[in-house]
C-alpha positions as CSV (number, residue, x, y, z in Angstrom):
1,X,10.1,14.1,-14.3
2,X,8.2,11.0,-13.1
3,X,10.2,7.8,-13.4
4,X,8.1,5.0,-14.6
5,X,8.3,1.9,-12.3
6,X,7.9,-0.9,-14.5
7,X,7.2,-1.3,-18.0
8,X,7.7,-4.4,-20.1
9,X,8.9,-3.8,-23.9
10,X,7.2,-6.4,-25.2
11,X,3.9,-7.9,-24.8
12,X,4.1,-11.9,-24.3
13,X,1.7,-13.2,-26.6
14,X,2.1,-16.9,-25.3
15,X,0.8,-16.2,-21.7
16,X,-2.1,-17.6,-20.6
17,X,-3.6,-15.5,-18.0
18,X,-5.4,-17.0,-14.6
19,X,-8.8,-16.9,-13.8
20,X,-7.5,-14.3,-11.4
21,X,-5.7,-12.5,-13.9
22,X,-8.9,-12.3,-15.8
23,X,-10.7,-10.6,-13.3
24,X,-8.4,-7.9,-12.8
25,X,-8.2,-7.1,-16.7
26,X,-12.2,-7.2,-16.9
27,X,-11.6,-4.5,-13.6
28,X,-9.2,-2.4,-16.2
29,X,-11.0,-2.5,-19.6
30,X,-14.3,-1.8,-18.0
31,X,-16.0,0.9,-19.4
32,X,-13.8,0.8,-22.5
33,X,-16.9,0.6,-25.1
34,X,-18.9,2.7,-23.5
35,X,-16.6,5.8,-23.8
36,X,-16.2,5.8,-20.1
37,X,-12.5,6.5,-18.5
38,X,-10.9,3.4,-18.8
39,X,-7.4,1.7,-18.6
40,X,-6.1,2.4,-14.9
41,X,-7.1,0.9,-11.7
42,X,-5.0,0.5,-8.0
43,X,-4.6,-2.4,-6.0
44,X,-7.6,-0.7,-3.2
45,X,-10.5,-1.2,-6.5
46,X,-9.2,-4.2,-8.0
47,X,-9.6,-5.5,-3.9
48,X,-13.3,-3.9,-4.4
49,X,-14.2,-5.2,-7.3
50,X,-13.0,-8.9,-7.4
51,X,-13.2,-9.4,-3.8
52,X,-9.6,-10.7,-4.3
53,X,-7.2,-10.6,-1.2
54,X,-4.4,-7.9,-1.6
55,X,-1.8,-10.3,-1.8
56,X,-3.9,-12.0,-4.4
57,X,-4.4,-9.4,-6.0
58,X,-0.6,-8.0,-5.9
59,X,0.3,-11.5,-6.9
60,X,-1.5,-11.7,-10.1
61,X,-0.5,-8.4,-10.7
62,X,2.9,-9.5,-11.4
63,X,2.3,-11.9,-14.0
64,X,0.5,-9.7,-16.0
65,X,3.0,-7.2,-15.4
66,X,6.2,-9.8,-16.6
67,X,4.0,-10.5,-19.7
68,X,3.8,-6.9,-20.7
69,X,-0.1,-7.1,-20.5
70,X,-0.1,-4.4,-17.7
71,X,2.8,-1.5,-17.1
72,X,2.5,0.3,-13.3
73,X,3.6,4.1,-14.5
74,X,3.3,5.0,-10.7
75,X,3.8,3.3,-7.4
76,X,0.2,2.4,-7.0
77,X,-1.1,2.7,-9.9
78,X,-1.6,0.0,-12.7
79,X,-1.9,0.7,-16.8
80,X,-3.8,-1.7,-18.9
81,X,-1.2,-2.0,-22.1
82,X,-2.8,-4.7,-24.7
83,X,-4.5,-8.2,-24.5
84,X,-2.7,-9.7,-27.5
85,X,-5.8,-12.6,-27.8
86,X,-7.5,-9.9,-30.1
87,X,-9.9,-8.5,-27.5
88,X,-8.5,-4.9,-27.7
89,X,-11.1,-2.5,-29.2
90,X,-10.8,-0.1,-32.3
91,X,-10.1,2.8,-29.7
């Protein structure tokens, strides 16, 4: 059984993300009212499609992922969980 690496119980409705942090949400909800796969994304097309640094890219990673707006179920691999500002969709 695959152990889940990191996974935040509660989603921090107070945090304000970065313009950074932005980016790499826009990178996971893409596609999301469209009926396209959406939701996931790793560090190699959130590099490709913000033309963020990887250490940027890792860095604002882990605010999002202390404020329980992102969960990584897999080394590698990041899980958009909820935007608590009300932009989630009726999906």
């Amino acid at each position: 059984m695959a152990q889940q690496l990191h996974r935040s119980d509660m989603v921090n409705e107070n945090f304000e993300p970065s313009d950074r942090q932005e980016a790499l949400l826009s990178v996971l909800t893409e596609g999301r009212r469209s009926g396209d796969p959406w939701g996931y994304a790793t560090v190699k097309r959130f590099t490709e499609e913000t033309d963020l640094r990887k250490q940027y890219v890792n860095r604002e990673l882990e605010g999002l992922l202390g404020a329980g707006w992102v969960e990584k179920p897999y080394r590698g691999l990041y899980k958009y969980v909820e935007d608590p500002r009300g932009d989630d969709p009726d999906v």
